[in-house]
ROKOL-828741 format. One record per residue (C-alpha): residue in one letter; x, y, z. Coordinates in steps of 0.001 Angstrom, whole numbers, plus 524288, in hexadecimal, padded with zeros to 5 digits. Last residue first. Layout:
ROKOL-828741
aXYZ
...
end
This chain:
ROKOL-828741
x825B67DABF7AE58
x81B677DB627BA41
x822CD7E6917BDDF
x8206F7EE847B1A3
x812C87EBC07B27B
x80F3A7EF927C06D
x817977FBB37BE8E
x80DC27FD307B31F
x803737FD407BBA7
x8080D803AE7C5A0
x809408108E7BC57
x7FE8680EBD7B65B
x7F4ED80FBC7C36C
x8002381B5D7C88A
x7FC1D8221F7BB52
x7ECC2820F37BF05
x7EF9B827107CBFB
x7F6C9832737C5A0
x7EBDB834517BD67
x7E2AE836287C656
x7E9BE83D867CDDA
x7EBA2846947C2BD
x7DDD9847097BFD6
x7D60D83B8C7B79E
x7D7448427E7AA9F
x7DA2B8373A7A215
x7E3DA82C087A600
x7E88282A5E79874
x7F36481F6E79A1A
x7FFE381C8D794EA
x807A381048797C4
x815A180EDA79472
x81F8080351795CF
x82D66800A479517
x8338E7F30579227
x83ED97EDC679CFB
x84B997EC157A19C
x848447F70B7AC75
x839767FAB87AB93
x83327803867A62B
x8245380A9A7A78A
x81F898153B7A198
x8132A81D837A422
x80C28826CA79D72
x8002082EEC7A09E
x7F6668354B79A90
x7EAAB839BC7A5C0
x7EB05849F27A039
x7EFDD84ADA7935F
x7FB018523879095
x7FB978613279075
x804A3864C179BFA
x809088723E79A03
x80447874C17A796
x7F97186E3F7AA45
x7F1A7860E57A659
x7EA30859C07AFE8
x7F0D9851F57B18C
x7F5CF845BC7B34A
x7FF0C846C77A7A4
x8090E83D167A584
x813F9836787A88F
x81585829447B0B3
x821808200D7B0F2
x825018138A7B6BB
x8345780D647B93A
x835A67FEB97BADF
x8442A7F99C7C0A0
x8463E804577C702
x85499809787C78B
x85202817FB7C516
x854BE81F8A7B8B2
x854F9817357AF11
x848ED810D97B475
x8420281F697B563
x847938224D7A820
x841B0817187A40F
x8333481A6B7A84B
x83460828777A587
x83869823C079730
x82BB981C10796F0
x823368265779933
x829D782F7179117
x827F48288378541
x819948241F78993
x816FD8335D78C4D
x8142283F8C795C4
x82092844F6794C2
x81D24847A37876D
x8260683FF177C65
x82C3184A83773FD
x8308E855457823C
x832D68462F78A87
x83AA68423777FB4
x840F8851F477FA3
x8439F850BA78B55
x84A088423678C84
x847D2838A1796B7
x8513D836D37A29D
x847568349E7AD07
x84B8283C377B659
x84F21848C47AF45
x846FF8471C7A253
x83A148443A7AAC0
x83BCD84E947B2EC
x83E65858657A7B9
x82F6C853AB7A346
x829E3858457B0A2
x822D584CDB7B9CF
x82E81843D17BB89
x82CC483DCF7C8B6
x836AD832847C85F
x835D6827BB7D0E5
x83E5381E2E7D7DF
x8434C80FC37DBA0
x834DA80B057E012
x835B67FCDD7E395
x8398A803887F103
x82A8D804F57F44D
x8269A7F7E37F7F0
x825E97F8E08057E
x81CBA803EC80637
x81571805DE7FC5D
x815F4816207F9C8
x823AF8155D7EEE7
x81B9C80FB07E409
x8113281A0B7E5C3
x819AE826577E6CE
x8219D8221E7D992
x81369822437D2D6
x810C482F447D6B5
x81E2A835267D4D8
x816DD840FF7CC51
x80CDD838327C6B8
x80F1183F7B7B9AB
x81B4083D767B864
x8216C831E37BD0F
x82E0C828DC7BC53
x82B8681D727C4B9
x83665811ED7CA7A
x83418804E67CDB5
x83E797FB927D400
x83D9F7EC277D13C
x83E117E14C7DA08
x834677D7E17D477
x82C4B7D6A87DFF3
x82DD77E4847E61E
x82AC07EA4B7D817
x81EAC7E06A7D760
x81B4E7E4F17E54D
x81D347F40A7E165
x814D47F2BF7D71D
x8096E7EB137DDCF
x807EE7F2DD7E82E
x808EB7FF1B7DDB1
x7FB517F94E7D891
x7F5187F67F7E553
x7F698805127E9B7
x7F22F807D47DBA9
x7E745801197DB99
x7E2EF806CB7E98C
x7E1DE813657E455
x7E98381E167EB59
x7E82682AA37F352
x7E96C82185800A6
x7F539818AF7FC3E
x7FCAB823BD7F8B2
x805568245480487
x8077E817828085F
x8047580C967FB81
x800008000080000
end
């Protein structure tokens, strides 16, 4: 059972991040997140079960597109053609964050909760996530959450999120 966010959130995601930190725990691997739009979100989650916590090796909060180039080693001008808000830059947030950590399976989330603001013109609820893992295939998985608030959307992108975590470590 998650500590601190167990009371704000759904009970399929508490049992969802059980599960991803046990298979981690079983098959001794180290995960590692490189987010966005979740602001650390995700990374907060796998580090609030106690005793199973130190699968997590680290997390990278890379909300501005400078952020993303810094600590995740990915190209401007990619991330200027691509969108940060992409499959292309999905998946290179994914392996930078392996290549930049020692996890053995790195996720990523970017995209636009919303609503939209400041310069920001992309559809509200389109997210895209990557996932990698060390010696192994890369994977995307975009979805169109819709207007369903920024919390909203955030909670749908931590759904995803464990669910491809689930994926990768059942590999």
């Amino acid at each position: 059972m998650t500590e601190t966010l167990d009371p704000v959130l759904p009970a399929d995601i508490t049992q969802a991040v059980e599960r991803v930190l046990d298979a981690a725990c079983d098959r001794d691997l180290m995960l590692a997140t490189a987010e966005s739009c979740t602001g650390g979100l995700l990374a907060a989650l796998l580090t609030d079960v106690p005793g199973r916590s130190h699968v997590f090796e680290r997390g990278f909060v890379v909300y501005a597109k400078q952020a993303k180039c810094d600590l995740l080693a990915i190209e401007r001008k990619r991330v200027d053609s691509c969108g940060a808000v992409s499959r292309e830059i999905a998946l290179d947030m994914a392996t930078g964050a392996l290549a930049a950590s020692k996890a053995d399976i790195a996720l990523s989330i970017t995209g636009y909760a919303g609503p939209p603001g400041r310069g920001e013109d992309g559809e509200e609820g389109l997210v895209h996530f990557g996932c990698a893992r060390k010696n192994g295939d890369a994977f995307h998985r975009e979805e169109r959450f819709g207007e369903i608030g920024r919390d909203g959307v955030r909670i749908a992108c931590l759904r995803t999120a464990l669910d491809m975590l689930e994926e990768a470590l059942s590999q």
